[in-house]
C-alpha positions in Angstrom: -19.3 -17.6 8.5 -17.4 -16.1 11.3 -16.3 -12.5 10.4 -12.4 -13.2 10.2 -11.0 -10.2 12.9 -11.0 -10.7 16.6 -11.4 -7.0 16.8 -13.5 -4.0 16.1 -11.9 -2.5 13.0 -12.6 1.2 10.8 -10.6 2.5 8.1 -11.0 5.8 6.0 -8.8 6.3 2.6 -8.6 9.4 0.5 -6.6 9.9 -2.8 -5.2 13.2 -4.7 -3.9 14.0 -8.1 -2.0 16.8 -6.8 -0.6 19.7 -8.1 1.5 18.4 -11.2 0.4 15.0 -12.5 -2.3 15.0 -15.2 -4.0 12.2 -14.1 -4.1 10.1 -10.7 -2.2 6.7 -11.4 -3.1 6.0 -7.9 -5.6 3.6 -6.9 -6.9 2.0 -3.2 -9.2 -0.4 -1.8 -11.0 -0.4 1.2 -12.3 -3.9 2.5 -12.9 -3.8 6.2 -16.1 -6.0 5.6 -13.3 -8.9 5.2 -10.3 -7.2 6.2 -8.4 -6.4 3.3 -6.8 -3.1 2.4 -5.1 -1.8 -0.4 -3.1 0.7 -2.2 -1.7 0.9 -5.6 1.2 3.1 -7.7 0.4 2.8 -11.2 3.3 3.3 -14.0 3.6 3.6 -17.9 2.5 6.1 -20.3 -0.5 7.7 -21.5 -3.2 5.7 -19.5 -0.9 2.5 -18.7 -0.6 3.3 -14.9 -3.8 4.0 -14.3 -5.2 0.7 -16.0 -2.2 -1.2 -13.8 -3.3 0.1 -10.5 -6.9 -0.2 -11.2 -6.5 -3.4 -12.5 -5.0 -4.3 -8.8 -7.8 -3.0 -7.0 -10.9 -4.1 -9.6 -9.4 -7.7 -8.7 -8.9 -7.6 -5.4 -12.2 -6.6 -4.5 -14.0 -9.8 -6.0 -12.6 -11.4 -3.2 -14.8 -13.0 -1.2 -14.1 -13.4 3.0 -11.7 -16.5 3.3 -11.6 -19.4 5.9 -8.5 -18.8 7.4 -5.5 -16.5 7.6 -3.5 -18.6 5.4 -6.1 -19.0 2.2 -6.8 -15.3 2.8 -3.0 -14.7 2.0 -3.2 -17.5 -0.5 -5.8 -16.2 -2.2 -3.9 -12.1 -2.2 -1.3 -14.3 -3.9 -3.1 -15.7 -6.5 -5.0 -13.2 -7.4 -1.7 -10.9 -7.8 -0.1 -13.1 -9.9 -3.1 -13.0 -12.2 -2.5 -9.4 -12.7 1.0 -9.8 -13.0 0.6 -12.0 -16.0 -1.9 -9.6 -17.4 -0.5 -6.8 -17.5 2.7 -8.8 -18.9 1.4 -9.8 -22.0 -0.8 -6.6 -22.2 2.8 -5.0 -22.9 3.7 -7.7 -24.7 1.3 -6.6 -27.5 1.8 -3.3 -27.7 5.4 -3.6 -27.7 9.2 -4.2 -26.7 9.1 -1.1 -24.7 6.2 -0.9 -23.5 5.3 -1.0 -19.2 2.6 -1.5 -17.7 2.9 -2.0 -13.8 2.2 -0.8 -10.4 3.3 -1.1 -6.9 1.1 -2.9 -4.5 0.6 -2.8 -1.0 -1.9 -5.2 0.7 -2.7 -5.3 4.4 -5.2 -8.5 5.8 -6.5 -8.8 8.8 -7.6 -11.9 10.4 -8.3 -13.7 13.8 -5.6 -11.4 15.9 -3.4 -11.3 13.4 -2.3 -9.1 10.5 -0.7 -10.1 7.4 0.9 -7.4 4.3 1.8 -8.1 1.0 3.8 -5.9 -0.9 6.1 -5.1 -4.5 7.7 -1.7 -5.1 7.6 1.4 -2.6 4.0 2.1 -1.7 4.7 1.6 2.1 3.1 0.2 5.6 3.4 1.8 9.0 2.0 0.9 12.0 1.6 3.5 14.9 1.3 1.6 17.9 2.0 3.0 21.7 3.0 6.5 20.4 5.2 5.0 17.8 5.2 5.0 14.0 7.4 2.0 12.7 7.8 1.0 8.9 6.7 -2.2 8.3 7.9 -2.8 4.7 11.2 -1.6 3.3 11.2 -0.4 0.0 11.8 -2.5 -3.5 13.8 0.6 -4.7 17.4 1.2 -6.0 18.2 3.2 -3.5 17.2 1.0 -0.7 19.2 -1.9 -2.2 22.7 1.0 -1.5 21.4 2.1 1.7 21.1 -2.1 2.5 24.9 -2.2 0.9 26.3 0.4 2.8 26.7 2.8 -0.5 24.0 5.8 0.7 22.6 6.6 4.0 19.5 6.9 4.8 19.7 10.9 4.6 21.7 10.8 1.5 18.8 8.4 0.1 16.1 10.9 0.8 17.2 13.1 -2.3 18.8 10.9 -4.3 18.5 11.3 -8.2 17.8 7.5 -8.3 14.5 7.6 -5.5 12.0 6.8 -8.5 13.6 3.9 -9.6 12.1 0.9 -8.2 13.2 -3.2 -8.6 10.2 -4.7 -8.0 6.5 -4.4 -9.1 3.1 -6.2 -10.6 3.2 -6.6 -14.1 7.0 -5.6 -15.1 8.8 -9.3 -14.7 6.9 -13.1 -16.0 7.1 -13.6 -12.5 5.9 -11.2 -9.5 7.9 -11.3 -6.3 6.2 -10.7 -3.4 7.6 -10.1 0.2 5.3 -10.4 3.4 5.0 -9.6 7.1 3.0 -11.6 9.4 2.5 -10.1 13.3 -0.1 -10.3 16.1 -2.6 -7.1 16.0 -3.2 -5.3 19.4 -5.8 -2.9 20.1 -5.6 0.3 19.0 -3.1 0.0 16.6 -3.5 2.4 13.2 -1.9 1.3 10.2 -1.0 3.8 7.7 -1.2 2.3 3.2 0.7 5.1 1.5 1.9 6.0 -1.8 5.1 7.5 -2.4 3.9 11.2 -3.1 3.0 11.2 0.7 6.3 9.0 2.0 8.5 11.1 -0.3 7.6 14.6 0.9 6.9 13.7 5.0 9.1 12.6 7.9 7.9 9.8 10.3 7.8 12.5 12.8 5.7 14.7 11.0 3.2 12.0 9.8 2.8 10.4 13.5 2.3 13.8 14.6 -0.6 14.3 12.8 -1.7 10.9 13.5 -2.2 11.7 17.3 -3.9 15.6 16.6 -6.4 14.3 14.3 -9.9 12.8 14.3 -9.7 9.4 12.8 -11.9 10.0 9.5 -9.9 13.0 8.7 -6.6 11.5 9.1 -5.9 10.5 5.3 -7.2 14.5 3.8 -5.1 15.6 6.6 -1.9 13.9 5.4 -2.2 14.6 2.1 -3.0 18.3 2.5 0.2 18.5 4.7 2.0 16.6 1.7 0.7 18.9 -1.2 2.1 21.8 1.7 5.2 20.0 1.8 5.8 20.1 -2.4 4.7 16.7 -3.2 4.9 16.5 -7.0 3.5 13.0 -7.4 -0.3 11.7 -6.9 -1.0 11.7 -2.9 -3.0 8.4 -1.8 -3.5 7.3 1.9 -5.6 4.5 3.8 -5.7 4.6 7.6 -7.1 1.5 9.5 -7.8 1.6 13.0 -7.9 -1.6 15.4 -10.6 -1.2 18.0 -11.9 -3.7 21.1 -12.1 -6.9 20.5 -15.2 -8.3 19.3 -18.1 -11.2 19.6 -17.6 -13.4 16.8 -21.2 -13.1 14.6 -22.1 -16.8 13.3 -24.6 -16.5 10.2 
């Protein structure tokens, strides 16, 4: 099968439990064998986040490489949903109250396209030509009043109501998804993130440090800065860097 990216692709990833949390809730996948990266915010109590965002990842990466752009996405989809409905009626037993969810993240890469998934606030950027641009917006109370004209953006970056989030796997019967499809050029970097590291960085800072550091350093390098910067949260990045364009290999 032909290998699905037109281009030359490497990622590195890193994760942190930082300086506060008991226990990283965090969890990320790195594909680049098929194109498919990932990262994950658990949620819940005692291990319930954790088993959320590993649950994400863990099913994920039984994927197998797709045919096409569209069954690759289909597939994302699917597989998603699975864990949605999991993780549903896992809570279900254990209770009225119970949670037991995580954001999600997903970038796929195929032909000279890329494709991202997403529920909650775990973020894409894409640094391309010297800029660092936001890819998804945010499934978050506080984006929905910036969208409404109630906050603005720098009245949103404090706000008591940041952690509260309107979207995610495993919290609603059904998981709502939104996605962004664009072309890939060479040497773009796209930046997976958590929320400890968005939280606690500008887009100046972070795209700074994109530029002034070697490629497989970049994720320790961001989360180091966000620890600096008083993160309280779990710290999780995944970098992914599109190179030349590539022979297609036929086996």
């Amino acid at each position: 099968m032909a290998r699905m990216t037109d281009f030359a692709v490497a990622s590195a990833a890193a994760t942190d439990v930082g300086s506060v949390r008991k226990r990283n809730e965090d969890a990320y996948l790195e594909r680049s064998d098929i194109g498919l990266w990932v990262v994950a915010d658990g949620m819940g109590g005692h291990d319930d986040g954790q088993l959320a965002s590993n649950a994400i990842v863990q099913t994920l990466d039984a994927l197998a490489e797709p045919a096409d752009g569209t069954s690759f996405i289909g597939e994302v989809r699917t597989r998603l949903a699975e864990v949605n409905a999991q993780l549903v009626a896992t809570a279900a037993a254990k209770g009225s109250a119970a949670v037991i969810g995580s954001t999600v993240v997903a970038l796929m890469t195929f032909g000279r396209f890329f494709a991202c998934l997403w529920a909650g606030d775990s973020r894409l950027y894409r640094f391309r030509r010297g800029q660092l641009d936001l890819i998804t917006r945010d499934h978050s109370q506080v984006q929905d009043m910036v969208d409404a004209g109630l906050l603005t953006p720098d009245q949103a970056e404090n706000h008591p109501l940041g952690n509260v989030i309107t979207r995610a796997v495993g919290v609603a019967p059904t998981l709502e998804l939104d996605k962004v499809s664009d072309p890939l050029e060479q040497d773009d970097v796209f930046l997976l993130c958590s929320d400890g590291l968005s939280k606690a960085m500008g887009d100046t800072t972070v795209a700074g440090l994109l530029v002034e550091t070697p490629f497989q350093e970049v994720p320790r390098r961001l989360i180091d800065a966000a620890l600096a910067a008083g993160s309280k949260d779990n710290v999780t990045v995944v970098v992914v860097r599109i190179g030349p364009e590539k022979t297609a290999v036929v086996g």
